[in-house]
N, C-alpha and C positions, 0 to 999 in steps of 0.2 A: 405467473401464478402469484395472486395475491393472499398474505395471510398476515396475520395481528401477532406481534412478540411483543413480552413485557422484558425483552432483555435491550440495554441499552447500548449504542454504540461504541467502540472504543477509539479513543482522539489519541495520539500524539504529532512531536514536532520535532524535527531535526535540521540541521545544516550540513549541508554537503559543499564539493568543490564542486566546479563543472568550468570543463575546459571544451571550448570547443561545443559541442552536441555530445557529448559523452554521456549527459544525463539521461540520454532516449538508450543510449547504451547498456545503458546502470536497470534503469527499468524493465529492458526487454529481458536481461537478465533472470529476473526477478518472475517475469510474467514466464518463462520460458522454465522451468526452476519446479514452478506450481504447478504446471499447465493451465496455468489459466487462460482463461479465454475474455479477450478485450472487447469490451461491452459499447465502452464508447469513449475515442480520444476527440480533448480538441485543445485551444492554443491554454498551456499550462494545465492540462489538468488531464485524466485517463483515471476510467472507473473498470476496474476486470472483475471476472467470479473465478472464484477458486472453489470447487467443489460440486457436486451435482443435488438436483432435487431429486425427492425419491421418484418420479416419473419418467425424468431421463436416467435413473436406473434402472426401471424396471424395459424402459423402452429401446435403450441402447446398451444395455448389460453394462453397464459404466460403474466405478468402483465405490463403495459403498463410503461414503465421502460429505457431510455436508455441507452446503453451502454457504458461502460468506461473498461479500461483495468488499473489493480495497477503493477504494477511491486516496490520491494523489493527486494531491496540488502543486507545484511548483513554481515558486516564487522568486525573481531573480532579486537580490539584494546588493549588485555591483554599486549603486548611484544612493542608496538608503543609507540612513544615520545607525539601522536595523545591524544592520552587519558590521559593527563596529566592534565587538568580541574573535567574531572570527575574522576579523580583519587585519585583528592584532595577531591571531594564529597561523595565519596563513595568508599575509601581507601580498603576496602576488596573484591569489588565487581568486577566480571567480567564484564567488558564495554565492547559491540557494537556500532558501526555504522549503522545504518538502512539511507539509501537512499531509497526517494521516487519517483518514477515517475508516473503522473495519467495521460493517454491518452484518448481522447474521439474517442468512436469507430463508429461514426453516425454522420449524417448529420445534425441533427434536434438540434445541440445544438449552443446555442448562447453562446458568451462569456460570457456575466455576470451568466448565467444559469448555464456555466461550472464550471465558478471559484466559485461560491458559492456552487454546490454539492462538488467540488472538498475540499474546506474547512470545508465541515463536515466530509467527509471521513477523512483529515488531522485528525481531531481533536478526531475520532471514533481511529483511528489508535495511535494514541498517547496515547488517556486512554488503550487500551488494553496492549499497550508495556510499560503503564506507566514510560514516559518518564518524567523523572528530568529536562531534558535539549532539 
């Protein structure tokens, strides 16, 4: 379902550790949290939707919820000049980049509605990747 918003995206950025594949860990987490449901992964990146259109509530009695889409990036910063802050933080650890982007996928959101779910998700997202920085 396509439709026109004049509301704009919301960007942030953090760094995370990641030992191992722990960061598919960290995000299932998070996906699993919301119920969201994963739209599409591939190498470094996975976009989910959190929330329903009114269609699929009216057509699956789904809870009255709206939509937003998260897209995740993840960037490994082991071998970069980039990760030299947390590098100083956490000398042994393998650093990430995680870019965030939250899209609102409905009509029915107001700006301040957006940016305040959009900042608990920020903050739901952060404790899960437990991020230092």
């Amino acid at each position: 379902m396509l439709f026109s918003s004049s509301l704009s995206s919301i960007r942030d950025r953090f760094f995370t550790t990641n030992y191992g594949s722990t960061i598919i860990l960290k995000a299932c987490g998070f996906v699993e949290e919301h119920h969201a449901r994963i739209l599409s992964a591939e190498d470094g990146q996975v976009r989910v939707r959190i929330g329903f259109t009114m269609f699929e509530q009216f057509l699956y009695n789904c809870p009255r919820m709206r939509p937003v889409d998260v897209m995740l990036r993840v960037r490994h910063l082991d071998d970069h000049e980039e990760a030299g802050e947390m590098k100083e933080l956490l000398p042994a650890a393998k650093c990430s980049q995680v870019d965030v982007e939250i899209l609102p996928k409905s009509v029915g959101w107001s700006q301040p509605e957006f940016e305040q779910f959009s900042r608990k998700l920020l903050w739901s997202l952060r404790s899960h990747f437990v991020s230092p920085a």
